[in-house]
Structure formats: structure tokens, C-alpha cells
GULO-956582 format. One line per field, with one value per residue (C-alpha): x, y, z negated; chain; residue in three letters. Coordinates in steps of 0.2 Angstrom, whole numbers. Example, Ala and Ser with C-alpha at 12.3 -4.5 7.8 and 13.67 -1.06 7.14 Angstrom:
residues 2
c1: [62/68]
c2: [-22/-5]
c3: [-39/-36]
unit: [A/A]
code: [Ala/Ser]
//
This chain:
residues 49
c1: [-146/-139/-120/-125/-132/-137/-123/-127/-117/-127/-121/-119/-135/-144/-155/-149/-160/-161/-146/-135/-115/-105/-95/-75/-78/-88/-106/-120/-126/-142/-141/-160/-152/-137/-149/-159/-146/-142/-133/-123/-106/-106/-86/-82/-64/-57/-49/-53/-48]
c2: [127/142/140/121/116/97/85/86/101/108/110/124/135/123/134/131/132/147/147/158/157/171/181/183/193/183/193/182/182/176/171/180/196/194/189/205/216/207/194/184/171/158/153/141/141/126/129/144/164]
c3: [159/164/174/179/198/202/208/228/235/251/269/277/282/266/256/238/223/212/198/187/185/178/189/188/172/164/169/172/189/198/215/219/211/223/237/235/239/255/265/255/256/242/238/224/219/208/191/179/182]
unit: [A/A/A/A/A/A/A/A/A/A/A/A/A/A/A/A/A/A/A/A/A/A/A/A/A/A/A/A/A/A/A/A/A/A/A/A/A/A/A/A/A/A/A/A/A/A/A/A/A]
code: [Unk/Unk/Unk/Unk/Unk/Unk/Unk/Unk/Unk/Unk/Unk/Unk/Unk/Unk/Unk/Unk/Unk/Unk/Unk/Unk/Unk/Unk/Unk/Unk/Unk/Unk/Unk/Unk/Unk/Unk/Unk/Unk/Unk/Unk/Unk/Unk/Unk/Unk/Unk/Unk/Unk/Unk/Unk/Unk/Unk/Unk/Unk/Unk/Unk]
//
């Protein structure tokens, strides 16, 4: 389901497996999509916008 990902956070330098989360206004984004444009810096904040 689209905006979920497993329990196990990876570690640094991990390869995580494809998935989709909206952005902070509320566009889905794919990670491949993000990927394709170059390198890229997961950040996950806490809370809601």
C-alpha cells in the first residue's frame, strides 16, 4: 500500500526497497522517480506538516 514501508528501518548506505509517500504538499512521490534525477538524501521528520 502506497505511503507504508516494513517495520526494519535500514542503516546507512542500506539500499531500501522501492516505495511511495507524499511530499510536504501532499504529492505522491516514488523514490525511483526521485532516484532518476540524481543523488538523493532520505530525511524522515516525526509528527505532521
Amino acid at each position: 500500500m502506497p505511503g507504508t514501508l516494513p517495520g526494519k528501518v535500514p542503516k546507512n548506505r542500506e539500499i531500501v526497497p522501492p516505495f511511495e509517500l507524499p511530499d510536504s504538499t501532499g504529492t505522491p512521490r516514488r523514490l525511483s522517480e526521485l532516484v532518476s534525477r540524481g543523488a538523493l538524501a532520505l530525511v524522515f521528520f516525526r509528527g505532521h506538516w
